[in-house]
FIGUVEX-873574 format. One record per residue (C-alpha): residue in one letter; z, y, x. Coordinates in steps of 0.001 Angstrom, whole numbers, padded with zeros to 6 digits, always signed. Each point is the difference from the previous one (the first is absolute). Example, Ala and Ser with C-alpha at 12.3 -4.5 7.8 and 13.67 -1.06 7.14 Angstrom:
A+007800-004500+012300;S-000660+003440+001370;
# end
This chain:
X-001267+011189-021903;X+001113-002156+002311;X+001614-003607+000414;X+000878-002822-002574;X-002690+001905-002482;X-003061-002584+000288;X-000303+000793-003951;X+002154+000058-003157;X-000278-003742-000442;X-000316-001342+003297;X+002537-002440+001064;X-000450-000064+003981;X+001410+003057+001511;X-002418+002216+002656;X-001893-002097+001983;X-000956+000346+002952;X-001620-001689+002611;X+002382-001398+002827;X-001434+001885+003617;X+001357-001389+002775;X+001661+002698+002124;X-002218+001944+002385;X+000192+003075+002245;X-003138+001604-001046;X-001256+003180+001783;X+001726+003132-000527;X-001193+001253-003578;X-000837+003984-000363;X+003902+000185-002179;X+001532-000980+003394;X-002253+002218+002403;X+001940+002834-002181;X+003504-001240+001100;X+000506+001892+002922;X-000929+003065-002240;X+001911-000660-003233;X+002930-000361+002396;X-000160+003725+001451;X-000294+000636-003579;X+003250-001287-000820;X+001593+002065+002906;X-001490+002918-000706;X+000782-000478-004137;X+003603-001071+001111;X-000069+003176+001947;X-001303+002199-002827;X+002362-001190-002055;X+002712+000834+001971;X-001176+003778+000037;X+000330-000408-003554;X+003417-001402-000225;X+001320+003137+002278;X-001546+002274-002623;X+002383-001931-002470;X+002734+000008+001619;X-000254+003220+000826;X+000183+001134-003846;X+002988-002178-000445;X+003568+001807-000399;X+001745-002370+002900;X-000138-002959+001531;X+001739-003503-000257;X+002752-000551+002683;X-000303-003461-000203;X-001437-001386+003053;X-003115-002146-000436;X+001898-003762-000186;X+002825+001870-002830;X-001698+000182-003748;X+001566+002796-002347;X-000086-000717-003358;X-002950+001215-002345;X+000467+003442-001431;X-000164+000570-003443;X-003959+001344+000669;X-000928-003331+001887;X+001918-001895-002768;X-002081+001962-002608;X-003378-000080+001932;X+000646-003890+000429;X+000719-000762-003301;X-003449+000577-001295;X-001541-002439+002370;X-001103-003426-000136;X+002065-001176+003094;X+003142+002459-000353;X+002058-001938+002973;X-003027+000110+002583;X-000305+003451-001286;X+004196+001068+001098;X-000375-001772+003258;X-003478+001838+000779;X+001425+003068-000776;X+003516-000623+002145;X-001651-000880+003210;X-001984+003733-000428;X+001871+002310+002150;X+001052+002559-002196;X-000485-001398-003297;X+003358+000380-001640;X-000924+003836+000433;X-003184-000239-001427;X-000639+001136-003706;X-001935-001782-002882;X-002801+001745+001060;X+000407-000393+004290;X+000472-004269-001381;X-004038+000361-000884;X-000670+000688+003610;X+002211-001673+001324;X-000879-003203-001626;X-004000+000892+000577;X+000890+000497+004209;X+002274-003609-000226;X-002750-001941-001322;X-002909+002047+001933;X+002252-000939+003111;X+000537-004320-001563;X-004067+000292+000152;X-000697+001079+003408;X+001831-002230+000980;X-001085-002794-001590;X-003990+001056+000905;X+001940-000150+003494;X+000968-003128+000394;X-002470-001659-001882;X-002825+001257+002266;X+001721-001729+002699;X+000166-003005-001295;X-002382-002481+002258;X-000139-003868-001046;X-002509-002526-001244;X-001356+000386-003019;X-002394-002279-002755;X-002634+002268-002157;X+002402+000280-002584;X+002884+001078+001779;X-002003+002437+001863;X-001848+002031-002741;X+003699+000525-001380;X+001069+001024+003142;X-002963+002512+000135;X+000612+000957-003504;X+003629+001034+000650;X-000919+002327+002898;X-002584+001784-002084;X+002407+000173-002942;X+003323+001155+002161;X-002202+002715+001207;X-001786+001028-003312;X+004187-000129-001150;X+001236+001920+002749;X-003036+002856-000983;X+001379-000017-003271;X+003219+000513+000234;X-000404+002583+002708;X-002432+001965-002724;X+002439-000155-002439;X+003058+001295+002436;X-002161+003066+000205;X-000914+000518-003195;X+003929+000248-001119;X+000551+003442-000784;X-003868+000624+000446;X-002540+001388-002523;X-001615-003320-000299;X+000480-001778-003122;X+002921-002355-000461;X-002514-002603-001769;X-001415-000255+003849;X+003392-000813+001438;X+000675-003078-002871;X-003720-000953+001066;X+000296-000460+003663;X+003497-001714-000263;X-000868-002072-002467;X-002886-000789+002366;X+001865-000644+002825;X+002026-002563-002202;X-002706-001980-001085;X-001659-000003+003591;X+003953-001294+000762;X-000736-003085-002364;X-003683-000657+001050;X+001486-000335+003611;X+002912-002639-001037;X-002685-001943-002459;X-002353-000696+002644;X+002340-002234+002249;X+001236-001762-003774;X-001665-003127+001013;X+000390+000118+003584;X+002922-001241+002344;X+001095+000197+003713;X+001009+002916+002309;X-002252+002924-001337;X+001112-000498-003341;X+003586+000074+001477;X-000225+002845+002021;X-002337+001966-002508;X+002849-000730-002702;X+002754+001660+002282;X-002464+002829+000420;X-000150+000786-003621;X+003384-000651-000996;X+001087+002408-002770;X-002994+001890+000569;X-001248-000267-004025;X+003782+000934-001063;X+000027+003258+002326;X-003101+001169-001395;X+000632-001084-004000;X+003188+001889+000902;X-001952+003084+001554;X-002300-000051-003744;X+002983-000276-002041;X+002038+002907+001660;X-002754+002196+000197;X-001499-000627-003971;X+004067+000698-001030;X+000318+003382+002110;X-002680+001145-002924;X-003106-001473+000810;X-000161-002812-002355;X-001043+000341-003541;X+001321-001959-003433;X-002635-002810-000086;X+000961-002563+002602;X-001454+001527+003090;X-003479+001216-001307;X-000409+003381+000921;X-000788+002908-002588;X-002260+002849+001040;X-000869+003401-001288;X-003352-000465-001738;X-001307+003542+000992;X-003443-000096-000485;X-000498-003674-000316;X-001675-000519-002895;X-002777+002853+000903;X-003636-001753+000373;X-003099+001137+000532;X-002926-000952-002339;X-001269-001805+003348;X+003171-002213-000513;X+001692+001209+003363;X+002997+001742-000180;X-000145+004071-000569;X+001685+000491+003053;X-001966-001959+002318;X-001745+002632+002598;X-004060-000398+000099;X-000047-002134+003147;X+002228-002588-000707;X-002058-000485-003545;X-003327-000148+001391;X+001198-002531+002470;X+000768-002340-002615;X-003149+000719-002162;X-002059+000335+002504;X-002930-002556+000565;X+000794-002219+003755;X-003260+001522+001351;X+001285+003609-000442;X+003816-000776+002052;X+000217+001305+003490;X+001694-003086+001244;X+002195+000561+003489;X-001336-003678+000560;X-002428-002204-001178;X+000323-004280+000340;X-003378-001236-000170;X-000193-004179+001122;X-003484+000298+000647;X+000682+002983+002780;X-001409+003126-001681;X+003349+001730-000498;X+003020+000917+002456;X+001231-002641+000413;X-000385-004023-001278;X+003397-001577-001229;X+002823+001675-001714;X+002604-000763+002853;X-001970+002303+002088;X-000152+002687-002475;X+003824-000056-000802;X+000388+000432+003864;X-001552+003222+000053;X+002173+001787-002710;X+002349+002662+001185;X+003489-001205-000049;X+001983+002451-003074;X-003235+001562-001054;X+000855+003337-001752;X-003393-000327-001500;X-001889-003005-002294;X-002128-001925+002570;X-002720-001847-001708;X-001465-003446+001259;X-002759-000949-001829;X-000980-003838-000120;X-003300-000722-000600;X-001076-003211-002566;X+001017-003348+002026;X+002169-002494+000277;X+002732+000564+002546;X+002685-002739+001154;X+001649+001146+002673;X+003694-000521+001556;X+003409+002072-000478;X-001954+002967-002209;X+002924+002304-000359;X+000533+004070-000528;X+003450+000098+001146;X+002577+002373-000400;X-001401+002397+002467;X-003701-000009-001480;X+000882+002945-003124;X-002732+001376-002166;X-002598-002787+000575;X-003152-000144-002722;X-001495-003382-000056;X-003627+000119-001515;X-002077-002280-000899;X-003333-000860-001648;X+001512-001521-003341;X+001843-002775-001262;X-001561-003358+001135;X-002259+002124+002471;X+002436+000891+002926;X+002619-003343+000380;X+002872-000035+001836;X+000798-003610+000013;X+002229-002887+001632;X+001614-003143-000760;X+003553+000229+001595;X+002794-001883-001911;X+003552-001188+000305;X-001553-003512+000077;X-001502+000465+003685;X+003645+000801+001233;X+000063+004132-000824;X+002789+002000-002211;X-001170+001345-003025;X-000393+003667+001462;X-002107-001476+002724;X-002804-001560-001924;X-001336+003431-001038;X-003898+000192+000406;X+000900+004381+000129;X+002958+001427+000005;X+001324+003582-000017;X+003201+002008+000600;X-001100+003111+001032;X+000646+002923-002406;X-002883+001163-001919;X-002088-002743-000063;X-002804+000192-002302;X-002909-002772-000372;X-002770-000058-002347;X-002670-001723-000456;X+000764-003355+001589;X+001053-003667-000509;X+002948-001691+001526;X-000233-003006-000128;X+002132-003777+000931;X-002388-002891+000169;X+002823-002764+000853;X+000019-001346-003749;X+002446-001212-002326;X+000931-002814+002287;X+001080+002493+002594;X+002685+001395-002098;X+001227+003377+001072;X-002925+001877+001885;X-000294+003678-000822;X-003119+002076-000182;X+001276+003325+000141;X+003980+001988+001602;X+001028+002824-001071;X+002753+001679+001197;X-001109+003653+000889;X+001688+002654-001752;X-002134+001968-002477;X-002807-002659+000064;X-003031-000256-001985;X-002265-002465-001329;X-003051+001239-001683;X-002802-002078-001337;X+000717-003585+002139;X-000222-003446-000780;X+003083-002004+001129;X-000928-003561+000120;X+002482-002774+000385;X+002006-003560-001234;X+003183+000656+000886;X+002048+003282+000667;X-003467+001353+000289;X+001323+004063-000089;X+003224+000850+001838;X+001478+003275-001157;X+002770-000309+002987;X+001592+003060-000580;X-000093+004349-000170;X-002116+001898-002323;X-003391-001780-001561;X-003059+001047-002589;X-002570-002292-000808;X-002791+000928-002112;X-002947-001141-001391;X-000092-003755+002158;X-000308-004030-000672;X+002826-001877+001485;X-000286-003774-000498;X+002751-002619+000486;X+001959-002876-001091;X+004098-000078+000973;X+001086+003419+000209;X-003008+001348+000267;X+002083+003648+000268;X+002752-000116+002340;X+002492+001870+001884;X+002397+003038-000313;X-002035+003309-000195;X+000236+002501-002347;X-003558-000693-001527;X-002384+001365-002701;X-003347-002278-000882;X-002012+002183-002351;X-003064-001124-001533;X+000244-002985+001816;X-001346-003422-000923;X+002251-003165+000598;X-001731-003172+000328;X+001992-002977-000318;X-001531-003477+001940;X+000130-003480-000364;X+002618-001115+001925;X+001138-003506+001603;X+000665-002570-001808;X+003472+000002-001887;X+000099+003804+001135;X+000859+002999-002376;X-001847+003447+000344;X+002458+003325+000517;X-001450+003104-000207;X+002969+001227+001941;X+003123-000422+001860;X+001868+003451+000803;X+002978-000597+002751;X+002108+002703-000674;X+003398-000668+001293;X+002245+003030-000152;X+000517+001840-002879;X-000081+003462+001360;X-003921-000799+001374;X-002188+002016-001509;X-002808-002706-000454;X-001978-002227-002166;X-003533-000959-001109;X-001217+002408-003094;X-003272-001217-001548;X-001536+003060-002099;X-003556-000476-002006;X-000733-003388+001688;X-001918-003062-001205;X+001515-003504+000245;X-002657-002506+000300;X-001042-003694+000852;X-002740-000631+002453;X-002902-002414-001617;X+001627-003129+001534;X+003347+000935-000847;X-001349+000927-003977;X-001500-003436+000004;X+003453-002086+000176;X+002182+003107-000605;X+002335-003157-002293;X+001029-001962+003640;X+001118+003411+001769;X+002072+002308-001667;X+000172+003814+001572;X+002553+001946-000478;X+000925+003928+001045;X+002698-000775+002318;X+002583-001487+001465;X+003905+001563+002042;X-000844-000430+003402;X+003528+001629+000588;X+002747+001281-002062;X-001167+003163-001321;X-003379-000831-000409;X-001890+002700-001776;X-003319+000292-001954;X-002088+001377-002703;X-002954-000469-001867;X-000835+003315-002169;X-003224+000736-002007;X-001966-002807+001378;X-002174-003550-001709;X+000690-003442+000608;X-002020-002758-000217;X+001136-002908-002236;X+001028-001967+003322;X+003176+001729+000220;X+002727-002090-001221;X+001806+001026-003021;X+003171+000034+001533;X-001508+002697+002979;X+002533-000131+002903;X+001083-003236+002113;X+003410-001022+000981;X+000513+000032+003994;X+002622-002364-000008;X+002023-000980-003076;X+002046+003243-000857;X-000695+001878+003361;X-000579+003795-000355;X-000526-000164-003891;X+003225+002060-001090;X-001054+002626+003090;X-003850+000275+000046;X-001869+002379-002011;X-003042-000861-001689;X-001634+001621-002448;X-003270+000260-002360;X-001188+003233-001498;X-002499+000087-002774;X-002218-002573+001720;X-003072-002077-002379;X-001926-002873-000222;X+000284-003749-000450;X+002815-000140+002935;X+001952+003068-001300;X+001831-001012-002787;X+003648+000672+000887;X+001156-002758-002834;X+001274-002824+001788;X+000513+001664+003143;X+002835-001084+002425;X+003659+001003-001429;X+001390+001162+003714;X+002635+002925+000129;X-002271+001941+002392;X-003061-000418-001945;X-000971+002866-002694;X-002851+000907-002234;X+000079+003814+000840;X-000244+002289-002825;X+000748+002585+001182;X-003001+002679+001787;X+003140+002023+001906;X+000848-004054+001627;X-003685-000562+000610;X-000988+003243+001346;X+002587-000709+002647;X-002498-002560+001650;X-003233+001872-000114;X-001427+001564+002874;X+001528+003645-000741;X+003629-002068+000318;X+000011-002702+001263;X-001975+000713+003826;X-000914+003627-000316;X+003033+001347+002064;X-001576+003314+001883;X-003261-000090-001638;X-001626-002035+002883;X-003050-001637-002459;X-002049+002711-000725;X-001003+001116+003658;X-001419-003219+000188;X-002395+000594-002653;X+000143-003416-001330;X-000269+000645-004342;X+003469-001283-001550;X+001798+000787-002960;X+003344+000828+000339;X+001959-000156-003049;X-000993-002933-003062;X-002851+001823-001158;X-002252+002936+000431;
# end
């Protein structure tokens, strides 16, 4: 989470501390400049392949030159009218050669190829931009370039999926990816001023309201569903298990990789810090794996303590196993923050965005303390990602569930504010939730889901968890209330089902952002939860929050629902249950 959210109860704004403007060496994000620009022009060109393969399906073409507008069609008045932004949507649509030929259906590409095209060029000009910059303005700069081009990926998936045999939950995934990445870009310059800011504003102008209008057009051509944007799958097979607690279906590899003692994994490489493996420190290791690995590549981290710079599996890094020796054996550790002049995204001690990522057997962890404010231990934004078996140790905004497809299972996150943030569509399963002692004057929230568009198919599901203090926080649990969350955006959306809470949650359970913000359009909502904390009594009386009562409602945020889309968990071989029960 980013800016202006020190803590529920702290008066001061972000702080941050004032650097004085420097013109540091070029950083690794700007060595890739010169590359993400090709990029651009070769996307830009792509796309224009693609928007000949439109047109080319279209009955006719406008005869209104390209400074004359005609005026919208009954389909682009229809296909607009289900947006967010209908008028951005019209004049999008009118400056597309062609358009007021195009059907319902051609409008889908159309808009896709429009907003592919707004992205390119926006990765475009941004890369070019050249200017002094402090920390702070810099690591959003960097953060922007690595989130246009995780965008631009996105949306160029999804074009090719339309029409496709890939599922249409995959489509509302990656866009409503590549909006959130939109947002993370804009919030790290939110306490920043001068040129960058400027230019990077003009840069991604209506960018968020091209793609919320690329999700809404695509979930109302028949991709959507009835429940606000979460997506409902067919439960074939889902709720088969073995008596090993694996799913039936799993094939006798993937099982045994999971089960399978450390000493008995044929690792592709092996981080040792005292020299007896491949290689010493993790950056070195992620180095060597293939870029869009068709097959899992396993690095295997031997116990240690490991604090290095930048560790990232980017986009290109897919299918990467991290192993280690066991929770508190094999740390991955740093103490970045927002404090020391850093966004929110940038003070990740690991972070991950290539698809199928899988660690087990580790700790993340952010040493920066309370004091620090936001510093996160662990970033998540790979598609079909997987958590097995970690501790996640933080104050606050320790876990960062950025966005795409994520399962945890079976791992210790610790925190204070927001402990769980971000905009994923997320499963923790048998997972236990320690809450902290925070600052002084401070309230604990468990989490703080920034869902923003209605048609995103995200939120933070918490299924058979535990809700606990830590000893210090058990001790003068009376001076710092915790509470399950709190509407980091408008549609904010989570659930607690099946799970214990401590007697340190408050009675009321959820946390107002801001006065009245988000609480008629968030969804929260408890499901047959127990213990001293559960008690749904005196909870708050918001029109978005809801005891659930109903198993159809709650089944829709289980694993078999909520993140299964093409049956993607059980090759990983990671144990989960994937409806309420077995």
């Amino acid at each position: 989470m980013e800016y202006g959210r020190l803590g529920p109860t702290d008066p001061g704004g972000s702080t941050r501390s004032d650097a004085p403007l420097t013109n540091p060496p070029r950083s690794s994000g700007e060595k890739k400049i010169i590359f993400l620009s090709l990029l651009a022009v070769v996307l830009i060109v792509a796309s224009a392949v693609l928007v000949t393969t439109v047109r080319s399906r279209l009955s006719g073409e406008d005869k209104n030159g390209p400074h004359s507008r005609a005026k919208p069609t009954q389909a682009i008045s229809r296909t607009c009218s289900k947006t967010q932004f209908p008028t951005l949507c019209v004049n999008s649509l009118l400056d597309f050669p062609g358009s007021t030929a195009a059907s319902e259906k051609d409008l889908v590409h159309i808009s896709f190829n429009i907003t592919l095209q707004r992205l390119t060029k926006s990765l475009y000009s941004s890369a070019a931009i050249s200017a002094t910059m402090n920390s702070l303005v810099r690591a959003a700069f960097e953060d922007c370039l690595e989130l246009l081009d995780d965008s631009i990926d996105a949306l160029a998936r999804s074009l090719t999926s339309l029409g496709s045999s890939s599922s249409s939950s995959d489509v509302v995934t990656w866009l409503s990816a590549a909006l959130t990445n939109q947002d993370t870009c804009a919030e790290g310059f939110a306490d920043t001023s001068g040129a960058v800011k400027d230019q990077m504003a003009n840069n991604l102008k209506d960018l968020s309201e091209l793609v919320s209008n690329c999700l809404a057009i695509f979930s109302a051509s028949g991709a959507g569903d009835d429940f606000s944007g979460v997506p409902i799958h067919n439960k074939r097979r889902l709720m088969a298990m073995r008596n090993d607690n694996f799913p039936r279906w799993l094939n006798r590899r993937d099982r045994r990789l999971l089960s399978l003692p450390v000493s008995e994994i044929q690792a592709d490489i092996i981080v040792s810090k005292s020299g007896n493996g491949t290689v010493k420190t993790i950056s070195e290791a992620i180095k060597k794996v293939p870029e869009y690995g068709g097959r899992r590549f396993i690095i295997y981290v031997r116990e240690g303590r490991y604090e290095e710079e930048k560790l990232k599996v980017g986009r290109k890094k897919t299918n990467v196993m991290f192993i280690g020796d066991g929770k508190g054996k094999t740390v991955i550790t740093g103490g970045k923050n927002v404090k020391e002049g850093l966004t929110t995204f940038h003070s990740a001690s690991f972070a991950a965005s290539g698809a199928g990522f899988i660690a087990r057997d580790m700790t993340f962890e952010n040493y920066a303390g309370p004091g620090k404010h936001q510093a996160v231990a662990l970033r998540v934004g790979a598609d079909h990602a997987v958590v097995y078996r970690c501790n996640i140790i933080g104050y606050q905004d320790t876990m960062y569930v950025h966005s795409n497809r994520q399962f945890f299972r079976e791992c210790d996150i610790y925190g204070t504010v927001d402990m769980i943030f971000g905009n994923a569509a997320v499963v923790f399963q048998n997972c236990s939730l320690y809450a902290r002692k925070p600052m002084p004057q401070q309230k604990n929230t468990i989490t703080a889901q920034n869902r923003k568009d209605p048609n995103q198919n995200t939120g933070i599901s918490i299924h058979n968890c535990r809700i606990l203090p830590t000893p210090d926080l058990e001790a003068s649990k009376g001076s710092f209330p915790t509470y399950l969350g709190r509407p980091w955006k408008l549609y904010s959306r989570t659930v607690y089902m099946l799970s214990y809470m401590g007697d340190h949650i408050h009675p009321r359970g959820w946390l107002e952002w801001n006065a009245t913000f988000a609480l008629d359009t968030l969804y929260y909502g408890e499901y047959m939860n127990y213990g001293p904390g559960a008690a749904v009594g005196q909870r708050v009386k918001w029109p978005g929050y809801r005891v659930i009562t109903s198993t159809d409602e709650a089944s829709r945020f289980t694993v078999g629902q909520f993140i299964m889309g093409s049956s993607w968990l059980p090759p990983t071989g990671v144990a989960f249950e994937a409806g309420l029960s077995t």
